[in-house]
FIPA-882638 format. One record per residue: residue in three letters; z, y, x of N, C-alpha, C, O in turn. Coordinates in steps of 0.02 Angstrom, whole numbers, plus 50000, padded with zeros to 5 digits. Atoms other than C-alpha are relative to their C-alpha. Example, Ala and Ser with C-alpha at 12.3 -4.5 7.8 and 13.67 -1.06 7.14 Angstrom:
% residues 2
ALA500004994150045503904977550615500005006050045500335005950097;SER499974994149958503574994750684500375005549961500455011049986;
//
This chain:
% residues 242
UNK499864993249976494686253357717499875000450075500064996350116;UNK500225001349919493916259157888500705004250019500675010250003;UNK499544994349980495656267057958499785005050046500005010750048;UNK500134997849937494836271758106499715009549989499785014350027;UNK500404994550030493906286258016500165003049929499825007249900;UNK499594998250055495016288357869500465005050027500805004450078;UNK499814994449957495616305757883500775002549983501075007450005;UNK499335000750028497256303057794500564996750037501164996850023;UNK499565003449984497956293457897500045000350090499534999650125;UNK499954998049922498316296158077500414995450055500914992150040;UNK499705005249946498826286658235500685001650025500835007550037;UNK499454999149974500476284358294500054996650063499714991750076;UNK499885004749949501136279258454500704999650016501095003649989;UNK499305001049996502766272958520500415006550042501015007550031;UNK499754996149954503086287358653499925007349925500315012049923;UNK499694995850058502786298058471500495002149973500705007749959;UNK499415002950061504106290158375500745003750037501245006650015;UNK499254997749969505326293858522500045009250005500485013550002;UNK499824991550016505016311358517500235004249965499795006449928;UNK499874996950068506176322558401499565005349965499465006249905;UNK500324996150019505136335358410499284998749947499055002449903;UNK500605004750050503626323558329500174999949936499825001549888;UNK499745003550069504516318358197500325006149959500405006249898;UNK499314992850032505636334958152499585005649985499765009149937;UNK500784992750003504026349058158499474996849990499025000849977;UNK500595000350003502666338058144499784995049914499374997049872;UNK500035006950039502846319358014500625005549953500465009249907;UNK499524999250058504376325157925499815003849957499895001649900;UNK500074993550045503776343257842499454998049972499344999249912;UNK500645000150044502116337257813499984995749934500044989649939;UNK499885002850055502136332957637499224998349971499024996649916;UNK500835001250059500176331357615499854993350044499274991350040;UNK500275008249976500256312257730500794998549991501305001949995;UNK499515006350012501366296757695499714996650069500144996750114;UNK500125006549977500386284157804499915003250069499965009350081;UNK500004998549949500096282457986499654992650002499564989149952;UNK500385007149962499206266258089500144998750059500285004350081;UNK499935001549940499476259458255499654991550024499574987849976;UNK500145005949967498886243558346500524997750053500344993050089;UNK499345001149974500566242158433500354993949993500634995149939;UNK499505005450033501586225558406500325001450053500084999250105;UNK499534999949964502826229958498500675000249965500735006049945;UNK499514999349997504696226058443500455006550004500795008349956;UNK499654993049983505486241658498499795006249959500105010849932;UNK500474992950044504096253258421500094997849929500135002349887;UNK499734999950073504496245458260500555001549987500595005749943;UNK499474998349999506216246358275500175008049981500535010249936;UNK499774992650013506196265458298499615003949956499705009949950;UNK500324997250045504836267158159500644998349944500845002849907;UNK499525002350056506136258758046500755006049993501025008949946;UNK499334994849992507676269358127499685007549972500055009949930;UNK500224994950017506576285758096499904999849919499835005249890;UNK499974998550076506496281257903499314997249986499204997549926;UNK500495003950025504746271457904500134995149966500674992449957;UNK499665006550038504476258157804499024996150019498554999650000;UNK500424999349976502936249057879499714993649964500064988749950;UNK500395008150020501646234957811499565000250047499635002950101;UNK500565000649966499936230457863499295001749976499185003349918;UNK500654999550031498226232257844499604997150047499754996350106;UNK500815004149949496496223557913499465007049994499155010149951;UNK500904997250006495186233557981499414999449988499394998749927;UNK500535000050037493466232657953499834992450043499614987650012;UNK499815004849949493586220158099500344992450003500354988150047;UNK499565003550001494676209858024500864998550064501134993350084;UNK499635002949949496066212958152500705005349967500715011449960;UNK499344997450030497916216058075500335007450042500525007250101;UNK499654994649981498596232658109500555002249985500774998249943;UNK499254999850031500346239958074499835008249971499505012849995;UNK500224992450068500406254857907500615001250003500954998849957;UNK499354996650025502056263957945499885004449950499425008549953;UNK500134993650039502336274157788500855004550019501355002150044;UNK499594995549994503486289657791500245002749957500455008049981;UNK500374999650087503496292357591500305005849975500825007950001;UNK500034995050024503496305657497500785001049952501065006149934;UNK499445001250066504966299757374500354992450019499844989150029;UNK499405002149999506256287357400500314993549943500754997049919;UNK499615001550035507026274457281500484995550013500324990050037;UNK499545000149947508826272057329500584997049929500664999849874;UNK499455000850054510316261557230500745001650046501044998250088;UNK499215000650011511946267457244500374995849980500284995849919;UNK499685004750047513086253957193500625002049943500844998749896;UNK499804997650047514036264057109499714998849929500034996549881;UNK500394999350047512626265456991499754993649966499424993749915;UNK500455009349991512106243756999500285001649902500765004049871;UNK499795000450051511816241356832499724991349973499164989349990;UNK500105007050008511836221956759499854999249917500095001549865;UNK500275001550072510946215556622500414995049963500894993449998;UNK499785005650034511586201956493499944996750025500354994550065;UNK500305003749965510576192556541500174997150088500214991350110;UNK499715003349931511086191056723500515000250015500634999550075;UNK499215000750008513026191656673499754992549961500024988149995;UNK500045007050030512516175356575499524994550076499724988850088;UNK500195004849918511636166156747500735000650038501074995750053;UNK499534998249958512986173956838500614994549987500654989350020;UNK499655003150051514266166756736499744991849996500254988349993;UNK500285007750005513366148456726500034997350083500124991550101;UNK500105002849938513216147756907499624996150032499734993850088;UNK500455006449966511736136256925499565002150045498955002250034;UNK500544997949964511066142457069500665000150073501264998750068;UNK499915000949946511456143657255499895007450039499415008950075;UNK500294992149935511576162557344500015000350059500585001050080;UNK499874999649938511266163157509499725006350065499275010150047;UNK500114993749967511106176257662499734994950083500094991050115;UNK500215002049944510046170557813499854993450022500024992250080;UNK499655006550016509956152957787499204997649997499054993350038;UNK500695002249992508046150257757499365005249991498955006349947;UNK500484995449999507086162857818499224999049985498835001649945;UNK500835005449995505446152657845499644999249957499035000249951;UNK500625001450059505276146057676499935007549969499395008549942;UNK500254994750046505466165157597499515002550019499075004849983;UNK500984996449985504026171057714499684997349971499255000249938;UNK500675003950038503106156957644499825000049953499244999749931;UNK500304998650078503446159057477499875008949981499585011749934;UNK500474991050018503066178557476499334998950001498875001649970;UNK501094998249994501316173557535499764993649982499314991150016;UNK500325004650042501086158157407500275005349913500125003549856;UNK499874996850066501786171257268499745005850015500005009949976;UNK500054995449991500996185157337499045000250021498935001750080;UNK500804999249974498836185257357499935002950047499755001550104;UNK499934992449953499066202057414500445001750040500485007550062;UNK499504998849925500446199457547499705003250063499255002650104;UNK500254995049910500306210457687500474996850051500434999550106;UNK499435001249964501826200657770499784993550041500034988050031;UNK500175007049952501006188257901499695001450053499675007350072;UNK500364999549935500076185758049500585002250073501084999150088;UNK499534995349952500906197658197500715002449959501265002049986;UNK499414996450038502116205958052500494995050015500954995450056;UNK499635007249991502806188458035500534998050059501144998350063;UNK499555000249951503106183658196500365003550044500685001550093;UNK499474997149945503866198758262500765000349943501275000249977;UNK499755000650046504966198658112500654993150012501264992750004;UNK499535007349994505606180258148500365001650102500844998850130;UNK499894999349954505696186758316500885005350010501385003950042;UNK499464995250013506966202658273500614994749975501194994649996;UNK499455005150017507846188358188500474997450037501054996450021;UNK499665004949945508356179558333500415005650046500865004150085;UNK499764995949941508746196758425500355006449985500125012149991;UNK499674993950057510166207258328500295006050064500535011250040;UNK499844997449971510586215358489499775004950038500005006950092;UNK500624995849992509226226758501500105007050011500695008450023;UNK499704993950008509266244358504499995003549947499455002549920;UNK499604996350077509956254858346500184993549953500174993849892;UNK499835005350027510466236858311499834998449944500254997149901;UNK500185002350073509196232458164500064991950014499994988050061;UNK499775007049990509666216958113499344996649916499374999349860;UNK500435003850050508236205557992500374994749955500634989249965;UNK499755005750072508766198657820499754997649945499425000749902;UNK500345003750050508396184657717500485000249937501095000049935;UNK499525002550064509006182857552499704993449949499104991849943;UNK500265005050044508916168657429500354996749959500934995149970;UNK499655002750059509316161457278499564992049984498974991149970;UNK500405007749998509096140357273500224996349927500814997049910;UNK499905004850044509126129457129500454993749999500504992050058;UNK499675005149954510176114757143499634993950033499774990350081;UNK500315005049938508806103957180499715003150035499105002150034;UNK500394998949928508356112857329499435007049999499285011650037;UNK500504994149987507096123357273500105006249989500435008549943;UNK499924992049999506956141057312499785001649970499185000249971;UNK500404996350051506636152157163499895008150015499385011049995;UNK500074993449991507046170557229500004999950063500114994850096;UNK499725000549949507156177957378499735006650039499205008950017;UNK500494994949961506646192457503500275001550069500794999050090;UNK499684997349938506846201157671499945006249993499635009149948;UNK499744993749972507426216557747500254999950056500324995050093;UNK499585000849943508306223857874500545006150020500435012150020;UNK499364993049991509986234157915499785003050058499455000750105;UNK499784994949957510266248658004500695005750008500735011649993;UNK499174996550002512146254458033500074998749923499914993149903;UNK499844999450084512496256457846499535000749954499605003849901;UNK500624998150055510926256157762499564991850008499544988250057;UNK500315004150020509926242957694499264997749970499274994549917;UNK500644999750019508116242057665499604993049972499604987650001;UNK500335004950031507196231157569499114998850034498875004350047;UNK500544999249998505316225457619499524996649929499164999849890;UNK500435000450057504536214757493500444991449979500934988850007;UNK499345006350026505266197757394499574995849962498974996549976;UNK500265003450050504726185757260500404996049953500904993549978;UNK499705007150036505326173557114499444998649975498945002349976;UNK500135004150030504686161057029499735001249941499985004749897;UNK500014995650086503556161656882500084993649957499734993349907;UNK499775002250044504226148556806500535001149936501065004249944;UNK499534996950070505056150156618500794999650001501205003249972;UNK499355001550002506586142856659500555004450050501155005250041;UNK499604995749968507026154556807499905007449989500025011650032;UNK500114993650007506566169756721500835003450018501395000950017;UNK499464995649966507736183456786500414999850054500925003350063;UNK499775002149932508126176556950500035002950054500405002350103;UNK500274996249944507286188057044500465005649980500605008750031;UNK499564995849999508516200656967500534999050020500865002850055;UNK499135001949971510136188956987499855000850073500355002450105;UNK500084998249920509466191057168500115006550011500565007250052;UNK499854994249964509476208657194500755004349972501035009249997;UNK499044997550008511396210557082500334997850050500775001050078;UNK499405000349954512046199757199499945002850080500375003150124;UNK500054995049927511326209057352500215006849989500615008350033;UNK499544994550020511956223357304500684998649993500964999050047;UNK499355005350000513636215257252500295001950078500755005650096;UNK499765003649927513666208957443500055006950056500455008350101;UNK500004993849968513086225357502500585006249996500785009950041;UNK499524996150016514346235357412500824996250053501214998550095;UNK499345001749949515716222657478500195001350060500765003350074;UNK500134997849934515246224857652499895006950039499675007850096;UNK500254992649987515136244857644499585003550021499675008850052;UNK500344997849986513646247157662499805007849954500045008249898;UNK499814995350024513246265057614499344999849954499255005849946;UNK500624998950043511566263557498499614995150015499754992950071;UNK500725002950016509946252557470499545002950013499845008250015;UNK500414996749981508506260357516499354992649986499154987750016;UNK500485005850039507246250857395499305000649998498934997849957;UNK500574996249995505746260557464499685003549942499965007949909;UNK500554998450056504236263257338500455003149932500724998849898;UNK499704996850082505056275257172499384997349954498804995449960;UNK500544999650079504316273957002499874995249971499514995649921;UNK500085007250021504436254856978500274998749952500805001749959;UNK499444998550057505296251756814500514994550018500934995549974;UNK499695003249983506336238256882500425002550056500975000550076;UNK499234995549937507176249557020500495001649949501074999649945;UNK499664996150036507646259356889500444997549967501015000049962;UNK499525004650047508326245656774500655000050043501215001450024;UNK499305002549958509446241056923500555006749984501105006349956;UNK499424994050004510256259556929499615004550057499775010350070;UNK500124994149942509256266857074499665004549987499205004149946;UNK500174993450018508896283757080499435002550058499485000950117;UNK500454996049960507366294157152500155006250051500235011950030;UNK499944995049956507586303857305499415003150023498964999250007;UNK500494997249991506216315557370500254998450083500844997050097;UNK499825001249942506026313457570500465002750030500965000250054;UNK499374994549977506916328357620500794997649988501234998150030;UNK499275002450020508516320957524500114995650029500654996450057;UNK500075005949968508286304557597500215000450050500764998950073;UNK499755000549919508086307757760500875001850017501214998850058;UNK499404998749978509806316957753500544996649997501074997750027;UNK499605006450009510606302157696499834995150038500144989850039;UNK500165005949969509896292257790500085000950090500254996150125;UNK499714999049923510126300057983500524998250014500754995450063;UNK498735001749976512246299557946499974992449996500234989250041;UNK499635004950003512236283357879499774994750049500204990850070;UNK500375001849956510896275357996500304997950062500184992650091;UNK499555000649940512186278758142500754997149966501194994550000;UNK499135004650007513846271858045500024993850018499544990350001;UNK499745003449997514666259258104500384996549952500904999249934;UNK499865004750034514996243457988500794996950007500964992149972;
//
């Protein structure tokens, strides 16, 4: 994809992002673009793409040179925990306990295994290391904070796992992986009951599971929001305090 000349998709910049007026009359109403592009690695400008309700990957230009794809999306898919819904199946893992949940604990190997389970990972290069970077630096501004999750085997090996990152009361998912082995089938689900679970304990006010229409959101319990709805849930809780 040449972005440069792709007419769908338009440049952003960081002195944009800070503008309400940008975002409130210009990105928010328009319902005929999702995507945006920048050449930015800057920390901060992600930060306030994330606080504004982006949800951002990557792409290579024609150039080969990694760029950052805030999207702005059209639709929403968002679990309530109210709504968490658990399979047999992962009340019977649950219940057995052979596994290991953990929160922040090995970030490193889940990048690695997203992009040995993932061809098509967009999550490396620059993404990566500003990512491991936010990690180290929760004291940022609108205090996003980067999270690993993971589910270990008892010998050691990691079968599930993903990142994200908070914002006041909200929780966003970016992208994850399990194992395709037979024996850990449904792992990658006992991973996202008990993040939820953890999330609910901790009051957080919603999930924000990006991409709708996946049939596995749905399984969980989450429901489709259109942007407009979203966003309004997502400005209040964005600013709560934990």
């Amino acid at each position: 994809m040449d972005v440069y000349n792709e007419p769908r998709i338009f440049y952003i910049t960081p002195s944009q992002i800070q503008g309400k007026y940008y975002l409130d009359k210009v990105v928010y109403p328009n319902m005929q673009h999702n995507y945006y592009w920048s050449n930015h690695w800057d920390d901060n400008f992600y930060i306030d793409l994330a606080y504004a309700g982006f949800i951002s990957i990557t792409i290579e230009d024609n150039e080969g040179n990694l760029l950052l794809l805030p999207e702005i999306q059209f639709a929403y898919s968002v679990l309530d925990f109210k709504d968490l819904h658990i399979s047999d199946k992962v009340e019977k893992l649950i219940k057995k306990g052979d596994f290991s949940f953990t929160i922040n604990s090995r970030l490193n190997d889940v990048l690695r295994s997203i992009m040995e389970y993932h061809p098509d990972n967009w999550l490396y290069g620059e993404y990566a290391l500003m990512l491991k970077r936010l990690y180290n630096n929760k004291k940022n501004r609108h205090g996003l904070r980067v999270i690993s999750v993971e589910i270990t085997a008892p010998n050691g090996d990691l079968v599930a796992g993903e990142v994200g990152y908070a914002i006041g009361r909200t929780y966003t998912s970016l992208t994850g992986f399990s194992s395709f082995e037979k024996k850990y089938n449904n792992y990658g689900t006992l991973q996202m009951v008990l993040m939820a679970k953890l999330l609910e304990h901790n009051d957080f006010a919603f999930w924000n599971l990006g991409h709708p229409y996946m049939e596995y959101k749905n399984r969980l319990g989450a429901k489709i929001f259109t942007r407009e709805e979203f966003l309004k849930r997502w400005k209040i809780a964005r600013d709560e305090k934990l």
